[in-house]
KOLTOR-224306 format. One line per 10 residues: their letters; for each residue x, y, z negated of N, C-alpha, C. Coordinates in steps of 0.001 Angstrom, whole numbers, plus 500000, padded with zeros to 6 digits. Last residue first. Layout:
<nodes>
A	X/Y/Z/X/Y/Z/X/Y/Z | ...
</nodes>
This chain:
<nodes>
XXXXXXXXXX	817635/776552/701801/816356/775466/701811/815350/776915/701033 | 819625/777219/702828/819206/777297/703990/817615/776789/703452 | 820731/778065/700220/821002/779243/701444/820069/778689/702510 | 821798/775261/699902/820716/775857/699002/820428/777027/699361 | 823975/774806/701334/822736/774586/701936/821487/775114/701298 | 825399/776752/700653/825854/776865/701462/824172/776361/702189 | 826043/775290/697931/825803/776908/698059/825221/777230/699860 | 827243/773142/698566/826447/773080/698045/825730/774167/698201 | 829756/774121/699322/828756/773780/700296/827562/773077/699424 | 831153/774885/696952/830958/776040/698260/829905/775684/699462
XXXXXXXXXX	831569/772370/695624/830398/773387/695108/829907/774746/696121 | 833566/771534/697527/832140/770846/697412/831081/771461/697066 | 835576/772962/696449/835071/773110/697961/833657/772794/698099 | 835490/771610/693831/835617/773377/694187/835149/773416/695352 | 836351/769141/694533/834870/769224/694375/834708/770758/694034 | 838901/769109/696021/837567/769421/696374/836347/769361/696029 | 840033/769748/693184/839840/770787/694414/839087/770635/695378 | 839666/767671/691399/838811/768680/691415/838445/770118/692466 | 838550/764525/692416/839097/765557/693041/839452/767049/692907 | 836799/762749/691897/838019/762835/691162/839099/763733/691125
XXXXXXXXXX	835093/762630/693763/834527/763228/692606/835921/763593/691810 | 835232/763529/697203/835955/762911/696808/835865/763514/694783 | 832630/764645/698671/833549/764625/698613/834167/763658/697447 | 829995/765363/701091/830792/764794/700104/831803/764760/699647 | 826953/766730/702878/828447/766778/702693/828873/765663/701791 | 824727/765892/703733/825217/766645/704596/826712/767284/704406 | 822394/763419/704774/823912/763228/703833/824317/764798/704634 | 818507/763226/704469/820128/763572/705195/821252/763796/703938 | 816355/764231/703188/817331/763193/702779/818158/762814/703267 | 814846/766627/703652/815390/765885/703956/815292/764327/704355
XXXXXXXXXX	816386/767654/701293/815448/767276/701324/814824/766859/702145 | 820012/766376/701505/819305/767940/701909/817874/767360/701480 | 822700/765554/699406/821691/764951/700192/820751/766390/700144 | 826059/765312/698929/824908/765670/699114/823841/765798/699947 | 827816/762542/696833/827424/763118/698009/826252/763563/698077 | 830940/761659/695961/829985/763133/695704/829508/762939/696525 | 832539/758642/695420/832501/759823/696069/831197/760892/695245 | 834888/756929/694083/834423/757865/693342/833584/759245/694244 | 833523/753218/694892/834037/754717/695033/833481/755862/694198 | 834626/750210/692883/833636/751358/693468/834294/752545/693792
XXXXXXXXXX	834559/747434/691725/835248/748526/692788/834055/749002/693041 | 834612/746096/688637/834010/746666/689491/834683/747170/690283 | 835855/745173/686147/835326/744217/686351/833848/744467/687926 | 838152/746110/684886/836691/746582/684274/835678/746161/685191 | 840125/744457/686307/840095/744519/684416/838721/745862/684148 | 838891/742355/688343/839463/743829/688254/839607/743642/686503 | 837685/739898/688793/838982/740120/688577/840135/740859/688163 | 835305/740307/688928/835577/739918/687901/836981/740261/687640 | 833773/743044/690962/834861/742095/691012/835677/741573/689469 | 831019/744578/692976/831148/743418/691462/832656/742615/691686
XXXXXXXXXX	831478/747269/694646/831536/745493/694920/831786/745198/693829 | 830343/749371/696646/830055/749235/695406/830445/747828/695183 | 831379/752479/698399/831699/751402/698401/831329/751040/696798 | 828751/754591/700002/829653/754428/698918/830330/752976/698773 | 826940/755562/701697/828346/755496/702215/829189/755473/700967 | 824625/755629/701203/824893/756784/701067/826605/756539/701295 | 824008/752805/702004/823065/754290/702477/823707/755604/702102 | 825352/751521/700307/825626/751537/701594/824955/752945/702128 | 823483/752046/697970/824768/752527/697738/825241/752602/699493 | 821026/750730/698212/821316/751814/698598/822915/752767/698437
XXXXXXXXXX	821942/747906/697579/821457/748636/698735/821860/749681/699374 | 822563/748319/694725/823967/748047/695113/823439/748233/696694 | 819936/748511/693584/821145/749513/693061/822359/749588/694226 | 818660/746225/694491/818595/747962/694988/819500/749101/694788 | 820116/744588/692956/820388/744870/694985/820028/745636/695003 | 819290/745315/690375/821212/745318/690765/821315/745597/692748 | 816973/747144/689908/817361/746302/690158/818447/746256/690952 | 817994/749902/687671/816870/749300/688094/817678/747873/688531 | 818989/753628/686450/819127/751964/686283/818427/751436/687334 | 820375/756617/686273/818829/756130/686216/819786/753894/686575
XXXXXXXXXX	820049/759704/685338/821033/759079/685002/820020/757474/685244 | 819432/762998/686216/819064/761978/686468/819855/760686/686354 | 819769/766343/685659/820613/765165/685889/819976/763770/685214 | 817069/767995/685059/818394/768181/685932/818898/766773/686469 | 815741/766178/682902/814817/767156/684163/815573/767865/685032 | 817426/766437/680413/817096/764760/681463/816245/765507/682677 | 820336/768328/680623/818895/768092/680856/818519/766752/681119 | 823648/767289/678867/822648/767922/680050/820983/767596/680040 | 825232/766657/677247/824693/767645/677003/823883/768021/677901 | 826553/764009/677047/826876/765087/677987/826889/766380/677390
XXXXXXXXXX	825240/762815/675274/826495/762699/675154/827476/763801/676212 | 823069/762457/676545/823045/763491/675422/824445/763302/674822 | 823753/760369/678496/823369/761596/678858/823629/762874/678143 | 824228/758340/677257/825473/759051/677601/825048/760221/678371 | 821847/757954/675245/823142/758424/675054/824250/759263/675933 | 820697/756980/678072/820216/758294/677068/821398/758825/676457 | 822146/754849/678686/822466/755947/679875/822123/756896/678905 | 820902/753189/676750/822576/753486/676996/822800/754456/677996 | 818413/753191/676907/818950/753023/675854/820163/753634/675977 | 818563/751279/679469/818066/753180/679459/818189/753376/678274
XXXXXXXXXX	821693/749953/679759/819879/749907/679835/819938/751483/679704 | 824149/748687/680984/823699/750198/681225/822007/749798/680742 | 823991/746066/681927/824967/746466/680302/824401/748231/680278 | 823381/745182/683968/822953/744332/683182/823034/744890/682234 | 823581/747609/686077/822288/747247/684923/822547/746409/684526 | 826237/748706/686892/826197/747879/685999/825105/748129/684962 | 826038/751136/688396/826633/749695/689167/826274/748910/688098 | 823673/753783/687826/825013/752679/687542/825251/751594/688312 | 823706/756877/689864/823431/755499/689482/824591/754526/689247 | 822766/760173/689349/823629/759037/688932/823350/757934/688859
XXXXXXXXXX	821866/762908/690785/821242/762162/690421/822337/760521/690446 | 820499/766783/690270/821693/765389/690335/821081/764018/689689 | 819425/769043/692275/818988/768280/690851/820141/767248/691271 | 818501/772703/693231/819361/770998/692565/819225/770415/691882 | 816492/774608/693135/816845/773899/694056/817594/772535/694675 | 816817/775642/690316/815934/774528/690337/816038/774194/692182 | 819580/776494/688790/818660/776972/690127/818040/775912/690334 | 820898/776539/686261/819485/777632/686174/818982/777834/687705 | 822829/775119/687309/821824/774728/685947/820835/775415/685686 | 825361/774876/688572/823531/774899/689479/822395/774884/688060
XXXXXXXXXX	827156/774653/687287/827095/776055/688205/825508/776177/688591 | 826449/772532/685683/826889/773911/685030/826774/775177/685755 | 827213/770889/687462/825630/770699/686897/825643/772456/686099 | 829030/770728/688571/828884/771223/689468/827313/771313/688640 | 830860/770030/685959/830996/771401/686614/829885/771836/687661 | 829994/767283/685836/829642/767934/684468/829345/770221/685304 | 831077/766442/687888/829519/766252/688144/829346/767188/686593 | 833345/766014/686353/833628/767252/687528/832024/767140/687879 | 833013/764275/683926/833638/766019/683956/833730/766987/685205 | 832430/761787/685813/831567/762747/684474/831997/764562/684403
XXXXXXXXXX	834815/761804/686996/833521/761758/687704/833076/762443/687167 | 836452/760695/684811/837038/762166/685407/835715/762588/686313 | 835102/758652/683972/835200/759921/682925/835640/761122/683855 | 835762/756559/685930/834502/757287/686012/834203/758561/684751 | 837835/756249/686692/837399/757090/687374/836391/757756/686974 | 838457/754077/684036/839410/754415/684751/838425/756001/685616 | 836770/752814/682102/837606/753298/681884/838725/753925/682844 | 832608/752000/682379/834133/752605/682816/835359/753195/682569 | 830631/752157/680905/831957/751501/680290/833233/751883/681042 | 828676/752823/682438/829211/753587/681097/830270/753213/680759
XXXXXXXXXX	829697/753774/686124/829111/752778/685263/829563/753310/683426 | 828164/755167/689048/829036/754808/687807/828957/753662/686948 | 827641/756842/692057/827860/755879/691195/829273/755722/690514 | 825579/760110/692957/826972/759172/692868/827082/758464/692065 | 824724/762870/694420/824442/761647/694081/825621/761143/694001 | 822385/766035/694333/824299/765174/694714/823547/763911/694090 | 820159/767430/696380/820240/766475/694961/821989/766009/695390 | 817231/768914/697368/818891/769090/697398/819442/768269/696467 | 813968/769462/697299/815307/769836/696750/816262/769334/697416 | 811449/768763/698170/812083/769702/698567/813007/770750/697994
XXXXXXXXXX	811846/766014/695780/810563/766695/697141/810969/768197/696942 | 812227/764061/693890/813416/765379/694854/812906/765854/695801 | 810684/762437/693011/811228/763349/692124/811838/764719/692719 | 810276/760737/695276/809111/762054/694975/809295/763573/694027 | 811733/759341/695893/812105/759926/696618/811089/760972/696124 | 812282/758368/692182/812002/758062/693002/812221/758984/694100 | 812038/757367/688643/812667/758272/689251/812659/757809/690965 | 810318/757176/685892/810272/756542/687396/810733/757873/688368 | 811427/757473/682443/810677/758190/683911/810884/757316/685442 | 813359/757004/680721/812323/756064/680866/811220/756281/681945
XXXXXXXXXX	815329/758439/680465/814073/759021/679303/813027/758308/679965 | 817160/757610/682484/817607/757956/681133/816477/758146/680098 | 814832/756547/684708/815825/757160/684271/816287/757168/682693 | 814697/753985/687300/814232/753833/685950/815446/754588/685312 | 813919/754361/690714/814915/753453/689601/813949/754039/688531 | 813301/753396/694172/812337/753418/693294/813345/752982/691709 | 813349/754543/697455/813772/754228/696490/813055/754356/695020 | 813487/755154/701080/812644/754669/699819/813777/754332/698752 | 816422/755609/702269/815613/755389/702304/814448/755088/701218 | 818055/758576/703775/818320/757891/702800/817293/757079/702278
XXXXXXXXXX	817611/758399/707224/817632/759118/706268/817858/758213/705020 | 819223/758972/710579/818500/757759/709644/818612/758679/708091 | 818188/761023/713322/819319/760709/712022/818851/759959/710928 | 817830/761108/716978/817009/761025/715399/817819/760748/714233 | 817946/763428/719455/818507/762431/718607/817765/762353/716609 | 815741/762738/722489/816038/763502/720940/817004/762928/720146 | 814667/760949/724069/815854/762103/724873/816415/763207/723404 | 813217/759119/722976/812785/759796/723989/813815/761598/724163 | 816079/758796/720536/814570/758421/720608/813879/759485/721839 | 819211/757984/719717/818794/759289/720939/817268/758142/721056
XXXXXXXXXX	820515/757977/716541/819857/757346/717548/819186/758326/718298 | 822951/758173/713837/821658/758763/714541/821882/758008/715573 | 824229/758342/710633/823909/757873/711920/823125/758272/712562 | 824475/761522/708663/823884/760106/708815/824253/759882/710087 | 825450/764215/708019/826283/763284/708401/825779/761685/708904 | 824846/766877/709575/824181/765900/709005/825269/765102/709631 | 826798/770358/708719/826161/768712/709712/825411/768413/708738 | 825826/772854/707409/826536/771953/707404/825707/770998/708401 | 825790/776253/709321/825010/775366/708388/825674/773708/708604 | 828302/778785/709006/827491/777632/709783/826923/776466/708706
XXXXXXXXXX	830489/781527/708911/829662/780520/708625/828200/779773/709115 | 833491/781509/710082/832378/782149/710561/830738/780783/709461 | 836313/780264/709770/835760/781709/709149/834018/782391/709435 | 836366/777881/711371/836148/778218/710252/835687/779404/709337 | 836437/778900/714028/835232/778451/713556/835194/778514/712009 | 838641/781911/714083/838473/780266/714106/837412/779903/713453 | 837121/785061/715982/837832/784291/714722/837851/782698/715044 | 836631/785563/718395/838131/785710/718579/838159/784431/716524 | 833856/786412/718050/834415/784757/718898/835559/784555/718884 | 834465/788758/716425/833709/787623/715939/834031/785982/716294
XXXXXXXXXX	835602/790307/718184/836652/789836/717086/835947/788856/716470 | 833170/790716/719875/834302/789984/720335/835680/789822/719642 | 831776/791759/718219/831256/790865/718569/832559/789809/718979 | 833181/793953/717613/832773/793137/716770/831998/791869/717162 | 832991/795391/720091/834151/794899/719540/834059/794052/718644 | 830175/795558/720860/830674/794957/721577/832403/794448/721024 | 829434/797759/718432/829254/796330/717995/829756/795365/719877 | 831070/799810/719448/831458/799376/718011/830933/797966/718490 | 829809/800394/722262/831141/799600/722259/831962/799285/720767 | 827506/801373/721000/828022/800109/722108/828782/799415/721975
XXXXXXXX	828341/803850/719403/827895/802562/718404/827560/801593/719553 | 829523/805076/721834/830108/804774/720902/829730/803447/719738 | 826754/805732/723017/828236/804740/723860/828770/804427/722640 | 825276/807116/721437/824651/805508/722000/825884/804667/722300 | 827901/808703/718999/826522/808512/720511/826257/807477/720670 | 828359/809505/715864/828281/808337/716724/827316/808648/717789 | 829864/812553/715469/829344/811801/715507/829057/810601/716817 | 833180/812764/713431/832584/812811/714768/831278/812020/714759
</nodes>
């Protein structure tokens, strides 16, 4: 039969209204911003991830300039780590693997522990990877800046002798838009959600 004006009407009036009928979830939407924010002359403004200035794996000044209108995950480690931070490595290993031929991402790792991490020692554990130094960014500098900006991105980072590797830290994922808004994260140790994680990764690289 063919379609009249009425007919292709009331097609997309049904589809419209199985559309609002689905649960938000099924419908896709561009991720929050997760930063804080402040209402500035009746606008709300979202604090961004701020200046930063480290020292990468191949001795490059790695900075907010490196990631000029990219998308970047981020997350702290340390080399010696024996407990979280190998399973970290292997799932930041997956999400470098899926994005490795889209120059819209770039990853970017900081240690908790410059005294013992030089750039000497991140190189290795870079090429110990196998990854790009012009992808994944494995970078050092000064311990408060290091341990600063960690708050900024909502990571917990605390020097504790007591521990038997001698750090608390979180194992999170988190991605930053260009930006520099937080707009997802997740849990690195995770691998199911860092499966989820890679879905919103996708998700913003769609919007940039």
């Amino acid at each position: 039969m063919t379609n009249t004006p009425k007919h292709t009407a009331a097609f997309f009036a049904g589809a419209l209204a199985l559309a609002l009928l689905l649960p938000s979830g099924c419908r896709e939407r561009n991720l929050p911003i997760l930063n804080k924010a402040r209402e500035e002359n009746g606008q709300l403004v979202y604090d961004r991830i701020p200046d930063f200035n480290f020292i990468s794996q191949d001795s490059s000044i790695v900075n907010n300039a490196t990631f000029a209108g990219k998308a970047y995950v981020a997350d702290f480690f340390f080399t010696s780590c024996p407990t979280i931070c190998p399973i970290m490595a292997r799932n930041m290993l997956r999400i470098y693997e899926h994005f490795e031929n889209n120059d819209k991402l770039l990853l970017l790792s900081h240690t908790i522990d410059p005294k013992r991490d030089s750039v000497g020692r991140l190189r290795q554990y870079a090429e110990n990877l196998g990854v790009r130094a012009d992808k994944w960014f494995f970078v050092t500098g000064d311990k408060d800046a290091l341990y600063g900006i960690a708050d900024d991105y909502f990571n917990i980072v605390i020097e504790d002798p007591g521990l038997p590797d001698g750090f608390d830290h979180s194992g999170r994922f988190i991605l930053v838009d260009p930006q520099r808004h937080i707009r997802a994260y997740c849990q690195g140790t995770d691998s199911t959600e860092v499966e989820a994680f890679i879905k919103k990764i996708e998700r913003l690289l769609d919007e940039i």
